[in-house]
N, C-alpha and C positions, 0 to 999 in steps of 0.2 A: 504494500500500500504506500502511496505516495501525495503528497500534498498534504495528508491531513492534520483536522486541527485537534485530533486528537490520539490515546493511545490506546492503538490494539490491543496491547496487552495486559491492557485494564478492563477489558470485556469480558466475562462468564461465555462458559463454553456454550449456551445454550446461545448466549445472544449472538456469539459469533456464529452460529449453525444458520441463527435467521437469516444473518446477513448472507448466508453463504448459498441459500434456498433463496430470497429475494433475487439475489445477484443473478444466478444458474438462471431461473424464472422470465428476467427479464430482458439479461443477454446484452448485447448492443446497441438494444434499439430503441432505447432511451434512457436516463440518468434513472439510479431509485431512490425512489423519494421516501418519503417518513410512514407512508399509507402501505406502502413496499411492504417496509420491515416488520409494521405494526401486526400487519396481518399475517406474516411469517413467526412474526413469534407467536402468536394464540395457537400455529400448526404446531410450532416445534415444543411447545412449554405442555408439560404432562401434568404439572403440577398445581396450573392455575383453572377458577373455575369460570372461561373464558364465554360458555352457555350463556349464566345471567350480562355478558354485556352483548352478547346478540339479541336476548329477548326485550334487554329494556330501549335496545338502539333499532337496530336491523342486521338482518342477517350478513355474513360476511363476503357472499357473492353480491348481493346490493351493493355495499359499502367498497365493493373492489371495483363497480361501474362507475359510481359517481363518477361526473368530470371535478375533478380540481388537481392543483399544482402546487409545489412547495410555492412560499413567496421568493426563496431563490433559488430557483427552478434551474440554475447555470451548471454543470459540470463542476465537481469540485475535489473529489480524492475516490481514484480506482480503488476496487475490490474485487478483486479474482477478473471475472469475464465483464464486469459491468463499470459504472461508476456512478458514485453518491451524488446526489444534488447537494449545492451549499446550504440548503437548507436541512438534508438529514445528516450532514458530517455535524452541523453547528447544533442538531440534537442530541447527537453521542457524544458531544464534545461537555453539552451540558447534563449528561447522565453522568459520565465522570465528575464532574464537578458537585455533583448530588453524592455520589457516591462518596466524596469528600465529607459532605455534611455529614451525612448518618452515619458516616464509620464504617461501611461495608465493605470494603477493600476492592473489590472488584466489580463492576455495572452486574446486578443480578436482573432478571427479566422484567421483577414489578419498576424499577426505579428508569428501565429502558425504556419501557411504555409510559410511565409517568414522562420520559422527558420529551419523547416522540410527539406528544398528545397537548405538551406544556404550554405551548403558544399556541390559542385558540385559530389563528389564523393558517397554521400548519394545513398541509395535505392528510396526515394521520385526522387529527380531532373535525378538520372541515368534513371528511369523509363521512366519521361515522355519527358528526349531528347534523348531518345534512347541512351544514352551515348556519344552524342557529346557536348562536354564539350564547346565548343565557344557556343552555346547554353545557358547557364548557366545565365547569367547576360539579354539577351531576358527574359526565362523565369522569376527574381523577379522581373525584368520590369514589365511584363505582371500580375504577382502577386501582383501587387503593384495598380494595375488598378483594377484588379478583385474580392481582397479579399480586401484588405488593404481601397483601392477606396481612396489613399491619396499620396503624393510622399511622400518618407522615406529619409530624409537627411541624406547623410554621409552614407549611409546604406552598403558600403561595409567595412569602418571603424568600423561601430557598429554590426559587423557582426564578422568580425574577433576578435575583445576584447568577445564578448559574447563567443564565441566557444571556447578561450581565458581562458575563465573563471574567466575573469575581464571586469568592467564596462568603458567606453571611458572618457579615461582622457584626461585632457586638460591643458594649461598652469598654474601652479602655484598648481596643483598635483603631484607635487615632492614626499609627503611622503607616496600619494597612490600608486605613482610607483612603489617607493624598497619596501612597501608593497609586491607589485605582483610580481614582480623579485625576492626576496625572498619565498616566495611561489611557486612559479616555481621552483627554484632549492633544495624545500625538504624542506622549513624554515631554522630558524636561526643556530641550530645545526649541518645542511650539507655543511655550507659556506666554515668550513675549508678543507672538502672532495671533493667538487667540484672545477677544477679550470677557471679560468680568459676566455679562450673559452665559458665558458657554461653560464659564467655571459653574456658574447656579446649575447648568443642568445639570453636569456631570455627577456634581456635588449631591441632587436630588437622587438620583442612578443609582449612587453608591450607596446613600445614609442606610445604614441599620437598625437606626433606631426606634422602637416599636413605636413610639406614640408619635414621633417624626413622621415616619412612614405614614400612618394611620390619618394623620393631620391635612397631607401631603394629597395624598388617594382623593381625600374630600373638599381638598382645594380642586382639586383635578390637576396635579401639577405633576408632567413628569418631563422625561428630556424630551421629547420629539416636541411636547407642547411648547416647552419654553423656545426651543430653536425656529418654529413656525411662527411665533409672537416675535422674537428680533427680526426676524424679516421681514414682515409689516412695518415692526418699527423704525423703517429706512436706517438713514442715516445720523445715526443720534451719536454726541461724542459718548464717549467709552475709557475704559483703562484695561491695560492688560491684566491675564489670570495672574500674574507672577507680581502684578502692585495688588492683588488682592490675598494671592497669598500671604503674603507680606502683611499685610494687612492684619491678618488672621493671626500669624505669628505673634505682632506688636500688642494685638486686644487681649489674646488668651494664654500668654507668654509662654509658649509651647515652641517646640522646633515641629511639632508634628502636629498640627491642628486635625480633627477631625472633621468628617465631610457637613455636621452641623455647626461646625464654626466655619468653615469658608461660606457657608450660605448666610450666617448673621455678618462677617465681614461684608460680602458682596452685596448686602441688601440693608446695611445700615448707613446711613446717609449715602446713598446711594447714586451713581453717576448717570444722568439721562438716560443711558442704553437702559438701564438694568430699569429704573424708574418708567419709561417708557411701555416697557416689553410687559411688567406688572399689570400696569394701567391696563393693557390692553387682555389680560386674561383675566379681567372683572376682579384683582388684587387693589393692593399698596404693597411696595417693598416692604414698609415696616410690618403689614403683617404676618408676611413671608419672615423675616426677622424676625417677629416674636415667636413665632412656632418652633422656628429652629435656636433660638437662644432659651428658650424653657426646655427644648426638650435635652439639651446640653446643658440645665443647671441644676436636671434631675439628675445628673450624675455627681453633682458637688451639691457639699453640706454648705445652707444658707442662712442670712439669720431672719427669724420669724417674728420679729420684736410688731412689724406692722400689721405681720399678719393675726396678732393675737387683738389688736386692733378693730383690726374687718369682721372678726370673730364676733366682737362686744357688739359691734353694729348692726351686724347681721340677727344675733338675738332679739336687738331694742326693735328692729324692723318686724320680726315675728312677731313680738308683743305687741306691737301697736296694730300690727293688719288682724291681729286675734282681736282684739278690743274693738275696733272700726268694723270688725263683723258682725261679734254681738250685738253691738249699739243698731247695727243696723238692721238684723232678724229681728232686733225686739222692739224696735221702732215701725217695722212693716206688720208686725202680729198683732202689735198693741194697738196702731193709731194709721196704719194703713201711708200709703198704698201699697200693694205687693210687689208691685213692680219694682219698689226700692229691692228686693234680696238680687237681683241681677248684678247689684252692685261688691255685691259679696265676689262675685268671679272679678270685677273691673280690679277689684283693690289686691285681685293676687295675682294679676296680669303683668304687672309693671315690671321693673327689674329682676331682671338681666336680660328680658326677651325686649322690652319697647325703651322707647326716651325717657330719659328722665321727665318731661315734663308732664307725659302722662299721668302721675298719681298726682301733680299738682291739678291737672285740670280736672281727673276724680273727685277731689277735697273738695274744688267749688262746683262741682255740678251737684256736688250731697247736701250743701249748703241750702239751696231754696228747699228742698223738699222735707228733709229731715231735722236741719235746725244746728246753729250751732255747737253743741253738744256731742253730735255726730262729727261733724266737719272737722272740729278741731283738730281731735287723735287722726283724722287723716292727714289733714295737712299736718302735723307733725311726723306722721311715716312717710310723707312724701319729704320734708327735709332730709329721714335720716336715712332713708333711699337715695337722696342726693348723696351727702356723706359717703354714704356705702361704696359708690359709683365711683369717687372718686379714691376712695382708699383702696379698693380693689386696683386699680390702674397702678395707683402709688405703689404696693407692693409689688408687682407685675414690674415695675419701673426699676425695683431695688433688687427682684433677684433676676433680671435678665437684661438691665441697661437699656434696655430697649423701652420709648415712650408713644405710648396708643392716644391716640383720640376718643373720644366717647363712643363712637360709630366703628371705629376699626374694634374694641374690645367687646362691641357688642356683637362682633359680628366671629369674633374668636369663640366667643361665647357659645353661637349657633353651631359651630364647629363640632361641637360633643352631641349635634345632634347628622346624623349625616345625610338625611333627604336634603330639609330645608336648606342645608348649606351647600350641599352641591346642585339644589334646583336655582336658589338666587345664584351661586356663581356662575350657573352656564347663562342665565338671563342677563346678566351684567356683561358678560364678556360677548353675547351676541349681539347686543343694540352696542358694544361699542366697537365693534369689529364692522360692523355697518355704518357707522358713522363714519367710518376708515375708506369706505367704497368696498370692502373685502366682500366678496360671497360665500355668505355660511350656509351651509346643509343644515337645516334643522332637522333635531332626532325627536 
């Protein structure tokens, strides 16, 4: 075997027999692709219970008509009479890489078909869900039952770094990060050619860290998105990865920053490119910033002096929306109207979901109806809603440097919820991508 980007001799004999049935099968007369191998191994594997993913998919003569193609479908490393697609060497390339993870030493058949299947877009996984891609995450399910016959921790984590073409890092692999960050943008030589943009993506590519990651997913933020968003952004000035490097170094006094501190480097006061390219994927740098600076201050012990603060506030805010309730039940039961208990839900609407000034305009809308007595205790939980509002930021401020606006931390806020956040950000980032002149596919 020649070219390839991976090692033979990290294959199980089983999966090399696939290869070896695939290859024989298909001969010269065209590359094999990942749908090849997939359905070579389910022949050659004794061991897996390969039945339930033809009953819950389609049969495997079906699944061998379907028309589809790797996505790089090019010639890429011979095998015996035939040759790989760069699309099935770059999946065996990524079952090694798995095989890394779990500790298996050698690619065994579940972890081959996990990697065959891993990129929804593959010719294996298009294959057998007929290209419905919500699909996708069923089928390694069901692969995980049938081949694997194990669950795979993190397997969508260890999926993306292997395809990556880096291994899943973890807290306190800082210097394997810019490692891979640096390898991604071309090594140490292209630093000064590439700028501060292409570091964020790289930087997003690599991060391993869970709530980063998870943060990240519900921004909708990964490399190919940020790289589409700087080319819209024309010609906006910039600074090289290697002054943000730098950067990183100076903030977090590290020779080795990890991939969430070049992203709070690259996005803290940020240079038109990077500022630009945000705006345009329905962001703010700084918010991008504070995701990746909290999730790097989860790693260091901080101090809580403000947060014990937020705490006292947070209490006095209970107490008062408790008291503003009852006042209010017992004001609609005793002396009517009923209509006032509606106001029971207004008064525990407000913070962290709406503006602050909504519990003020609560307080006076209680006012005509139910009387001063009422109003009051609201408007005093809409001051210490106010308070609240802003000591939360202030903490936020103290243990990650990074400073939010009311609207940017409101909207971090939504973050821990993932529709609402990822439904406003594809809506923000499509009226402004049209404002741009861009044409967006709505989904």
């Amino acid at each position: 075997m020649t070219g390839s980007e991976f090692d033979p001799g990290r294959l199980s004999q089983v999966v090399v027999s696939a290869l070896d049935l695939a290859a024989a099968e298909t001969g010269p007369a065209r590359p094999v692709d990942t749908r090849d191998v997939l359905l070579a191994l389910a022949r050659v594997d004794m061991g897996g219970d390969w039945q339930r993913l033809w009953l819950a998919f389609d049969s495997p003569e079906v699944i061998a008509r379907f028309p589809v193609r790797d996505p790089a479908p090019e010639p890429a490393a011979d095998w015996g009479p035939a040759v790989l697609t760069a699309g099935c060497t770059r999946a065996l390339a990524a079952a090694v890489r798995l095989a890394d993870v779990y500790d298996t030493g050698e690619v065994p058949v579940g972890l081959a078909a996990i990697a065959l299947t891993g990129e929804p877009d593959s010719a294996a996984a298009t294959a057998v869900t007929f290209g419905d891609r919500s699909r996708h995450p069923e089928l390694l399910e069901l692969l995980q039952e049938v081949a694997v016959q194990a669950v795979l921790n993190d397997l969508p984590d260890a999926l993306r770094h292997a395809f990556a073409g880096s291994p899943v890092l973890r807290a306190g692999d800082g210097d394997r990060e810019l490692d891979a960050v640096v390898g991604r943008l071309g090594g140490p030589d292209s630093l000064n050619r590439v700028d501060a943009v292409a570091l964020v993506g790289a930087a997003v590519e690599v991060t391993g860290e869970p709530t980063l990651v998870t943060h990240l997913e519900r921004m909708e933020l990964t490399r190919d998105v940020v790289g589409e968003a700087r080319r819209m952004a024309g010609d906006q000035p910039s600074a090289s990865a290697a002054d943000m490097i730098q950067r990183a170094r100076d903030r977090f006094d590290t020779t080795e920053p990890t991939a969430a501190q070049l992203i709070v480097a690259a996005t803290t006061r940020p240079v038109p490119a990077v500022r630009r390219t945000a705006w345009l994927l329905g962001l703010s740098a700084e918010e991008i910033a504070y995701e990746a600076a909290d999730a790097d201050t989860r790693q260091r012990p901080h101090d809580d002096k403000v947060s014990d603060y937020t705490m006292a506030l947070t209490v006095l805010l209970v107490v008062l929306n408790v008291v503003t309730s009852v006042l209010v039940v017992t004001r609609a039961v005793q002396h009517g109207p009923w209509w006032l208990l509606l106001f029971v839900l207004l008064i525990w609407s407000g913070h962290p979901r709406l503006p602050n000034w909504w519990a003020f305009l609560v307080a006076l809308l209680l006012y005509p109806p139910a009387g001063l007595p009422v109003a009051a205790p609201a408007l005093a939980g809409a001051l210490a809603e106010l308070a609240l509002a802003r000591s939360e930021r202030r903490t936020a401020f103290f243990r990650t440097g990074v400073r939010l606006t009311a609207r940017q931390w409101r909207r971090h806020v939504r973050r821990r919820h993932p529709r609402a956040s990822q439904a406003g950000t594809t809506w923000i980032r499509l009226l402004r991508m049209r404002r741009m002149g861009v044409p967006v596919e709505e989904s």
